[in-house]
N, C-alpha and C positions, 0 to 999 in steps of 0.2 A: 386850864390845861391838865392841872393834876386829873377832873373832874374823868376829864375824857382817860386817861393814860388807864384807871380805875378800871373806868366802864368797858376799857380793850381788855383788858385783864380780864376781868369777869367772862367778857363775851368768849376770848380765847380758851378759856378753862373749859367751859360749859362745850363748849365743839369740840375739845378734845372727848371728853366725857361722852357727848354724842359718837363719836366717831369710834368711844372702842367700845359703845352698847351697838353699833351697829355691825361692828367686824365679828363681835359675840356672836351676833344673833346669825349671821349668814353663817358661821361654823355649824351652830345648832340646826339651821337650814340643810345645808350640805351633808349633815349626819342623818340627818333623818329624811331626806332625799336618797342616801344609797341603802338605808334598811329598808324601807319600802322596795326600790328596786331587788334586794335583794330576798324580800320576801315575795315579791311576785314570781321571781323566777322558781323559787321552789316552790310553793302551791301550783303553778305551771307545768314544774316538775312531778310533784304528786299526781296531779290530773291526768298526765302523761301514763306514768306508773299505773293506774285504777282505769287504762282504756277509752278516755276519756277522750276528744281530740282534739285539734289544739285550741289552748287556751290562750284569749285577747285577755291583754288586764281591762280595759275598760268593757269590757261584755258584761250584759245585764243577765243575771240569772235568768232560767226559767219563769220563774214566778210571777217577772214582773209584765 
């Protein structure tokens, strides 16, 4: 019985630990989810500015 009470222990730790590397990571997510959005809107915005018309963020340059 001890065996087992051990091995909940351990298991219960280690999911905690999982569960706040995982709450990190979706902050880090969600941060760099609204820099991006908010760098499209201004290159969008530059684009706008220099005559350009409008600007899709997923549009392929010329180039390609």
């Amino acid at each position: 019985m001890q065996q087992l009470e051990e091995k909940i222990a351990h298991l219960v730790r280690a999911l905690d630990e999982l569960s706040d590397v995982v709450a990190q990571q979706q902050q880090e997510i969600d941060t760099l989810t609204r820099r991006v959005h908010m760098l499209m809107q201004r290159e969008g915005e530059r684009e706008a500015e220099r005559g350009g018309g409008i600007v899709l963020g997923d549009e392929r340059p010329p180039h390609y």
